[in-house]
Structure formats: structure tokens, C-alpha cells
C-alpha positions, 0 to 999 in steps of 0.5 A: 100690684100697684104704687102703694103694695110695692112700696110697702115690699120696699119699706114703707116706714123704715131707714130710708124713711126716717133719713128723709124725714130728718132732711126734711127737719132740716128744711123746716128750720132754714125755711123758718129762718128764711121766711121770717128774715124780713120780720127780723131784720126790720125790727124796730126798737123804741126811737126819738129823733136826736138833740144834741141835749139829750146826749147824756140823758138815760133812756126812761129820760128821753121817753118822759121828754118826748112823751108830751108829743103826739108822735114822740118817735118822728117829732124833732125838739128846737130847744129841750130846757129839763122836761119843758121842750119846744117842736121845731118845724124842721123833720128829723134826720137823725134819731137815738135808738135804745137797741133790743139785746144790743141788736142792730136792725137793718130800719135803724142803720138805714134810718127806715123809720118814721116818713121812711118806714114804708121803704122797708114795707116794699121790700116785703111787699115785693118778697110776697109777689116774688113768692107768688111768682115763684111758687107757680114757676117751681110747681110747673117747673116741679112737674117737668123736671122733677122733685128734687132739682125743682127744691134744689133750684127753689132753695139755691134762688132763697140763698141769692135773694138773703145773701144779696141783701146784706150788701143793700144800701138803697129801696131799688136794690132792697126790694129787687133782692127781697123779690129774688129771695121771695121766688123761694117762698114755699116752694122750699118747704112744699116741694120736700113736703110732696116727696116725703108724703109719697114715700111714706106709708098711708098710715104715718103720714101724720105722725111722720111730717107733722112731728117733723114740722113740729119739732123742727120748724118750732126749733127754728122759730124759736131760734131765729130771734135769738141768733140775730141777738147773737149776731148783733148786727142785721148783715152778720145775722142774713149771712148766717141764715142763708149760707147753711141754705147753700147744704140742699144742694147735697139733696141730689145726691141722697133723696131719690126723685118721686116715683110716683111723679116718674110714673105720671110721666111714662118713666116707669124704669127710672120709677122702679130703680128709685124703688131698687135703691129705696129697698136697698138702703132699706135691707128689704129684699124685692124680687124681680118678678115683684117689679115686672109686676108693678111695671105691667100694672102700670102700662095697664093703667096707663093703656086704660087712660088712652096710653101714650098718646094721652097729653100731659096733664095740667092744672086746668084739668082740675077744672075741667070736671065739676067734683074736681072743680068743686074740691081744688075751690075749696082748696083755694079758698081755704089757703087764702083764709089760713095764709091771710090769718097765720101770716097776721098773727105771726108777724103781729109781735110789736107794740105789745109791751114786750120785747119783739124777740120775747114775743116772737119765740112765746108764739113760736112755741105754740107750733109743737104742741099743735103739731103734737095735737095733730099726730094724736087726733087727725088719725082718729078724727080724719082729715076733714073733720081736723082742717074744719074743727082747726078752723073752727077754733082757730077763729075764737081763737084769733077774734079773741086776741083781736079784740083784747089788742084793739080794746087795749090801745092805751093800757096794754096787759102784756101778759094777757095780750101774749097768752092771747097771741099763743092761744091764736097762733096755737089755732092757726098753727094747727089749720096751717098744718093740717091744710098743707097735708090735706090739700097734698093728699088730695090733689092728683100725682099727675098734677101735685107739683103745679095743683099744690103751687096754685093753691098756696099760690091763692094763700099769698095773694090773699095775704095781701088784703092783711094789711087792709083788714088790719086798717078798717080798725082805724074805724071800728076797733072790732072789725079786723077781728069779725072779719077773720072769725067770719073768714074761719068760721066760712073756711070751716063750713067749706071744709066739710065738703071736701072728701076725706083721704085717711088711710085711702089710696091717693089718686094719681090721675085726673080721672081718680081724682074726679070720683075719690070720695064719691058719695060721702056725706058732709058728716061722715067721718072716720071717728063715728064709723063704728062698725063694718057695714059703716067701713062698707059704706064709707069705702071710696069711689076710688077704691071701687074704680081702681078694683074696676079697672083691675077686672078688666086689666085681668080680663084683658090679660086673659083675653090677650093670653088666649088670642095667643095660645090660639094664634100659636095653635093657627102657626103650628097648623099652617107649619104642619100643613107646609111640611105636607105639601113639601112632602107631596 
């Protein structure tokens, strides 16, 4: 009886799944917050630099005034005589900020503008090296410990980095703190991600967590904007984003640590009494002999994979092997495409127009309806035809707003440019959503804590190179734009080589992982296999090691069996032949 049939006599879709499901909609929400708190607290309303003069004008005003300079925000006025103003030569040093909702930013009460913005620039520079850092460090640290404390760990750093940051005044502490918060990134989404995968059923997986990220991290996206316009002041907003963090710490207490991880590491008692209080809370009754079942399974497949002595398993055995080395590249490359491209189009809600909180809840609006897109097609469509068609139509999607806002510098069509800026996020949303899944179900138990970290790990670094992408159109205004849609177009070619994991048993080892999915064909995929014999050819090479190794487990059973009727036989002959000679 293997994870996934004992799993199903627990409950495999029933309270405790919806319990966790609901704590990971929690997740979604503070992580939304916490990963675009930098966007939101250094947005930068329309500014001009003081005059004394202008004190008493309106806003529309100052603009007409200032609007005959090349850089109206960063040039300072010697003397302003109506619309007639002479430039001194001195920089600015003070400005007049027309606040967005009556919204203090963090830039605008530190002054980070003009020959300063790049202050507020290191500081997200150096939250996504901390994100780089730390999604290795809590993956490893996931693998060696355990799920839930690695989550709990994740989370509580993300608390002390946003807290930390209300009380900056200066670039050294900023970025420091910015860094601290930055350890947290991902691995507070990916690790809750990870055990909520393993505890639900093959089959509603897709509708289970993508419906939690859709309505969740959504609602959280959307809010975010509006509770710092409710807050008013860039440090009342950290304080109220991160101290709800502070409530993961309570995770400990009701989400049972991964099973399956704890079979990787020989655990298997500590396995089976998750199991226990899973089925208790979900009112199923298991027998006991059901769990010695499981637990014979398990030694059996352990003993076939060289048994306790077998070193721990580690991310470089996923390059040891070339059909996993050719799967965790492609992994690798995919998150680096979806990372570089979502983390552009999400954070790109400036200069349009529009108001920076209006467009960034417009955009955020597009995550449900793809992850509602994703429940109805990636069961029919499978895995890999979802992630390479998501590419796909993320690229048009993406080269399409690119090139309306590089032709639109000058006279900008704010409507078009939103509805373009949602149709794209719609297209990225729904690959990075339907990349996290696939990459999670892929890589191997023994390994998905540290496997699951390298990859996103591959996405921030590459996320990096946005904002010299973004540069290249000082150049040419279409390249930024041709880049991306190349990136997608090759994410989406890549993506067909991977093989597909709807409703199959996911490997937990290395060795399963090398031969799942051998023999599949690019173009195979669940929606065109019509009838049994396309289901016969279509099964996994997994399938056909694990029922491999099930003959030889029972055969072994059997063989072990029979040596001892007949080792029995042998004693009872010897006590025999012992009462004879006492006899004599």
C-alpha cells in the first residue's frame, strides 16, 4: 500500500483538506502584501521642486509652470514671474508633492526623488538578493528539518525585515532591513505550497490550490493598495502588513508536517501518526493492520534502494542522470522566463496615466479569472500543454502592451494601456501559476524542499536582468517588448519536453524521477487520448517501476516467508532428534 491509497483511507479531500486549504489562503494574502510592500511604499506621486512663490498656486498651476522644462520634477526655479520662470543652477533640495489619496510614501518623506531615487532602488535590489539567499537556505533547511518550522522560520524573518523597516531613516539601514525581509520571499508562499500538494488528492490538486491562490492572493493584491490609502502614512501601512505575519507561528500547532517528506528521511512511525491525526480529524477510520501495511511498503522500497545506508539525497542528484538533468534545465529556464516577466508587468503601474493605486488593483484583477482559467482547462488540457500554451499567450500578450507603451511615450491612451496591461498580467498570471504547480509535481519528495528553492531561486536571478531589458528601449522602443515574446515563445517550446504528471503518482526518489514520464512523445497530451489503448500507451514509466519493484517486494515476502516455514521445519527436526538422544 503505497503514500497515495493510504492517503485516500485517511481522507484525501475532506475537513483536514479544506482546513489547510484555508490557512493556505491565509498565506496568499499576507505573502501578496509582503512581496509587493517595496512597490507600495516607494510610490512616487507628481512632484516639483519648492519655491516659496508657488505656495498659494493649485496644483494644475505648478504643473503649466514647470511644464516648459525638460525634467519639471528635479529642475529648481530662480525666479517665477506668472508663467515666465528662469532655472537656477543650484539642485533642488526641497519639493511640493500632490499625494495620491492623501497617501504619504516612504520617497516623499525621505525625499528619495530626482538624484536620490536610486536610494530606494538598492533597497529592492537588495530584497531580491535577499530572496536569492534565502529561498536556497529554507529549501535546504526545509529538507533537514521539516516543512512547517521551515515556513514558520520563513515567515517570522519577512515579519522582522517589514517591522524593521518602519523605524529606517537612512540608505545602510534600508537596504540592510529590505535584505532581512527579502530572506522570506517565496519560500513563505512555496513551502505552505509543498505540504498542501502532498496531502490532497491527484485529482484536485488544480482545483484546490489554484482556486486558493486565485481567490486569495487576488483579494490580497487588490487590497494592498487601498489599506496603505487607509493607513495614509507609508509606516502605519508596514505595521499593519506585517504584524498579521506574527499569526503563522499558530501553524505549528495545527498542520501536520509532510508525511511524505518524513518517509524520505526513514521516519516512517512519525509518518504514519500524521496519518493517524489526519484521519482522526477527518472521521475516517483506518485499521491498524492498514498502517503496518503502509509501513512494510515503505522498508521494502526503501531496502530495494540500498536501505539505510543510502546517503540522503541532495540537489545535485538531479544532475547526476541525464533525463533529470534535462527536466530540472528546463524547470530552470522556465522560471527564470515567468519570474523575469511577471515581476515586470506587475510592478510596471506608473507613468500610465492613471493612478498608481487604480492600476495596480486593475492588474491584480486578472489573477482570479486565471486562476479560474487554470481549474477548468489544466485537468483536460494536463500539465504541460497548460505551462506551454500559458507561454504562449502570455507572450502576445506581453509584446502586445510593450509595444502600445513604447509607441505611446508622448500621448498616452490610459484606457488602452490598462486593458493591455490586465490582458498581460491575465497571460503571466496564468503561467506563473501553472509553473509553481508543475515544477512541484515533478521534482522528486526526497528532494522538493531544495529542488522547488533552485528553481525559483533561477527565477530572481534572472529577474535581475528587467531592468536592462527595459533599458535597451532608450534604443529601440520595440526591443524590450521582442525580447520578452522571444523569452515566452522559447519557455513555451521547452515546455513540451517535459513530461506530464496529471493524475500520475508523483515520484518520491531520484530513481523514480529519472524514468517518470519515459517514453512520451512532445505532442502527447491527456486531452487527445481518446480511447484505452491511447491510456495503455500513454501510462508512465513510473507506474511500470513501482508495479516492478511490487513483484519483487511480494516475491521477496514470499521467499522470506518460505525460508522461515522451512528454518522452522529444520528446529523442530534438531529438538526432535535432541529428545531422542536425552532419551538414549
Amino acid at each position: 500500500m503505497d503514500f497515495d491509497q493510504i492517503l485516500a483511507k485517511c481522507g484525501d479531500f475532506n475537513r483536514y483538506q479544506f482546513m489547510i486549504l484555508a490557512l493556505f489562503g491565509f498565506i496568499n494574502i499576507i505573502v501578496s502584501m509582503h512581496y509587493f510592500t517595496q512597490t507600495v511604499i516607494s510610490f512616487v506621486p507628481d512632484h516639483w521642486c519648492y519655491h516659496d512663490k508657488l505656495v498659494n498656486m493649485t496644483y494644475k498651476e505648478i504643473a503649466e509652470i514647470y511644464a516648459q522644462f525638460e525634467e519639471p520634477s528635479c529642475t529648481r526655479l530662480e525666479d517665477i514671474n506668472g508663467h515666465n520662470a528662469t532655472v537656477s543652477q543650484e539642485k533642488c533640495e526641497r519639493w511640493i508633492y500632490n499625494y495620491d489619496f492623501g497617501y504619504r510614501s516612504m520617497n516623499t518623506e525621505l525625499n528619495w526623488v530626482c538624484d536620490s531615487a536610486y536610494k530606494a532602488r538598492i533597497g529592492q535590489s537588495l530584497f531580491f538578493i535577499g530572496s536569492v539567499v534565502g529561498t536556497l537556505f529554507y529549501g535546504l533547511l526545509s529538507d533537514k528539518i521539516g516543512r512547517v518550522p521551515a515556513l514558520i522560520l520563513s515567515n517570522f524573518c519577512g515579519f522582522a525585515g517589514d517591522f524593521s523597516t518602519i523605524f529606517t531613516k537612512s540608505v545602510g539601514t534600508f537596504t540592510l532591513c529590505r535584505f532581512i525581509s527579502g530572506l522570506a520571499a517565496d519560500t513563505n508562499f512555496y513551502l505552505m505550497y509543498i505540504i498542501v500538494l502532498e496531502y490532497i488528492r491527484p485529482s484536485m490538486r488544480t482545483l484546490g490550490l489554484n482556486m486558493a491562490v486565485g481567490l486569495f492572493y487576488c483579494m490580497g493584491l487588490v487590497f494592498t493598495p487601498w489599506l496603505a490609502v487607509l493607513a495614509g502614512h507609508w509606516q502605519i501601512y508596514l505595521a499593519c502588513t506585517s504584524l498579521p505575519i506574527l499569526l503563522v507561528v499558530l501553524y505549528y500547532f495545527v498542520v501536520q508536517e509532510s508525511a511524505q517528506w518524513l518517509v524520505t528521511r526513514n521516519d516512517i512511525d512519525g509518518a504514519i501518526v500524521r496519518l493517524k491525526r489526519v484521519a482522526k480529524f477527518n472521521g475516517c477510520r483506518v485499521t491498524q493492520a492498514e498502517f503496518d501495511e503502509f509501513r512494510r511498503h515503505c522498508q521494502m522500497t526503501r531496502e530495494m534502494q540500498g536501505g539505510d545506508e543510502k546517503k540522503t539525497a541532495t540537489l545535485l542528484d538531479m544532475f547526476r542522470t541525464p533525463r533529470m538533468r534535462k527536466n530540472t534545465l528546463i524547470l530552470f529556464f522556465k522560471s527564470m522566463v515567468i519570474t523575469l516577466c511577471y515581476d515586470a508587468v506587475s510592478r510596471n503601474v506608473e507613468g500610465m496615466g492613471i493612478s498608481p493605486f487604480i492600476m495596480f488593483s486593475l492588474s491584480a484583477l486578472a489573477v482570479l479569472p486565471s486562476s479560474i482559467l487554470l481549474v477548468l482547462l489544466q485537468d483536460r488540457i494536463g500539465r504541460k500543454g497548460m505551462a506551454s500554451g500559458s507561454l504562449l499567450v502570455g507572450g502576445l500578450f506581453t509584446a502586445a502592451a510593450g509595444i502600445a507603451i513604447a509607441y505611446q511615450q508622448h500621448n498616452h491612451n490610459a484606457i488602452l494601456l490598462a486593458c493591455l496591461t490586465i490582458a498581460a498580467r491575465f497571460g503571466v498570471a496564468i503561467s506563473y501559476e501553472s509553473g509553481s504547480q508543475y515544477a512541484t509535481e515533478l521534482i522528486p519528495t526526497c528532494v522538493r524542499g531544495q529542488g522547488v528553492a533552485a528553481v525559483h531561486v533561477a527565477g530572481f536571478a534572472a529577474s535581475f536582468l528587467a531592468p536592462y531589458i527595459l533599458w535597451l528601449g532608450t534604443f529601440f522602443k520595440a526591443a524590450p517588448s521582442i525580447i520578452l515574446g522571444v523569452l515566452f515563445f522559447a519557455g513555451s517550446f521547452v515546455c513540451l519536453l517535459l513530461p506530464e504528471t496529471l493524475n500520475r503518482s508523483l515520484p518520491t526518489t531520484i530513481e523514480e524521477g529519472e524514468v517518470f514520464g519515459k517514453g512520451e512523445r512532445m505532442f502527447d497530451f491527456p486531452c487527445l487520448q481518446h480511447n484505452h489503448d491511447d491510456d495503455e500507451e500513454a501510462d508512465s514509466a513510473l507506474e511500470k517501476y513501482k508495479r516492478k519493484h511490487s513483484l519483487i517486494d511480494a516475491k521477496q515476502m514470499e521467499s522470506s516467508s518460505n525460508g522461515k516455514r522451512k528454518q522452522s521445519l529444520i528446529d523442530a527436526d534438531r529438538e526432535e532428534q535432541a529428545l531422542k538422544d536425552a532419551k538414549h
